[in-house]
C-alpha positions as CSV (number, residue, x, y, z in Angstrom):
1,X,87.3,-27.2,-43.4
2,X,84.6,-29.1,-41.7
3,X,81.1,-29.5,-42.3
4,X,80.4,-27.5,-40.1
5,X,81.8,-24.6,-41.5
6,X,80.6,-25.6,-45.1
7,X,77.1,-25.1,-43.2
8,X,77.8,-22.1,-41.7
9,X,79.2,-20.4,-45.1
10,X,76.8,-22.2,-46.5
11,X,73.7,-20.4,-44.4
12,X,75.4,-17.1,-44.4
13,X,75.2,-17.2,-48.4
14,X,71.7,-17.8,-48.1
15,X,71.0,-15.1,-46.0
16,X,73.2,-12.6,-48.4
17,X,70.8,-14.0,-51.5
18,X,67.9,-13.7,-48.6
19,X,68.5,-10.0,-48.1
20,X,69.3,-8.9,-51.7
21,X,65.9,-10.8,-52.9
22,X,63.8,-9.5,-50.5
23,X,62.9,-6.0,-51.9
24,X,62.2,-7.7,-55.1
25,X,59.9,-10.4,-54.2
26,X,58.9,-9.3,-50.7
27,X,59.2,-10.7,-47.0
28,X,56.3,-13.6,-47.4
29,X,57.5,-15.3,-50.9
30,X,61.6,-14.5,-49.7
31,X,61.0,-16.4,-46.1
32,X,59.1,-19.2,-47.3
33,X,62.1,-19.8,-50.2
34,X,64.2,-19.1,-47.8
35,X,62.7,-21.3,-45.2
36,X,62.2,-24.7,-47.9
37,X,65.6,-24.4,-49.4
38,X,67.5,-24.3,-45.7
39,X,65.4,-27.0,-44.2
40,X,66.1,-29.2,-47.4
41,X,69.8,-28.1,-47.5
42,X,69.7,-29.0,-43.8
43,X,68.0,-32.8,-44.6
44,X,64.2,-32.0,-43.9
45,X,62.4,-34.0,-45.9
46,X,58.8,-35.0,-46.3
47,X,55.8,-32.4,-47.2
48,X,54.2,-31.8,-43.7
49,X,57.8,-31.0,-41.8
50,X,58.6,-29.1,-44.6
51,X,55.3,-27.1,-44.8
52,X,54.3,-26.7,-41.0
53,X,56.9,-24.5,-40.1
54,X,56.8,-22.3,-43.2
55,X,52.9,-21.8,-42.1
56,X,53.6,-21.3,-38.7
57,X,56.1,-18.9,-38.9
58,X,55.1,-16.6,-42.0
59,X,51.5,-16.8,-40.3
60,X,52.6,-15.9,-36.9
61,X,54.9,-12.7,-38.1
62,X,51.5,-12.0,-40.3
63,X,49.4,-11.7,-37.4
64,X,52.3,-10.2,-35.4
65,X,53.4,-7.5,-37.0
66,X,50.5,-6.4,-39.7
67,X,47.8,-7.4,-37.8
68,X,48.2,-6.6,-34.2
69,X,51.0,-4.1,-34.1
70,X,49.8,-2.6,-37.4
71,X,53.5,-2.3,-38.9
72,X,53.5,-3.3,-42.3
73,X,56.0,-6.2,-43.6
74,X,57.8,-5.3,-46.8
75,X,55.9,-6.0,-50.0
76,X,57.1,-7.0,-53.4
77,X,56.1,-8.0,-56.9
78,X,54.2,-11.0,-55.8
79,X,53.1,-10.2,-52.0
């Protein structure tokens, strides 16, 4: 097995834990676990290129979806 597909099991388990967390502590707090935890699994490092895209993306689907097409992202215990 490479490490290639280590990375790929590796990402699909992430997404499993992704999707059974989710209902739990919502889509916002999920993503942006979600989102750290890959990019440092995946050799990110350093505070802004860990934090910009987290920002961009969970603020863009914010805007997106609960603010201009009014559809509501799911919530959970803490957002």
């Amino acid at each position: 097995m490479t490490q290639a597909d280590v990375r790929v099991l590796v990402t699909i388990g992430m997404l499993v834990a992704y999707g059974l967390i989710m209902p739990t502590l919502g889509f916002f707090a999920t993503s942006a676990l979600f989102l750290l935890l890959h990019m440092l699994y995946l050799g990110i490092r350093g505070p802004v290129w860990l934090a910009s895209p987290i920002i961009l993306l969970l603020g863009t689907a914010w805007a997106l979806f609960e603010r201009f097409l009014g559809v509501p992202l799911p919530h959970g215990l803490i957002y």
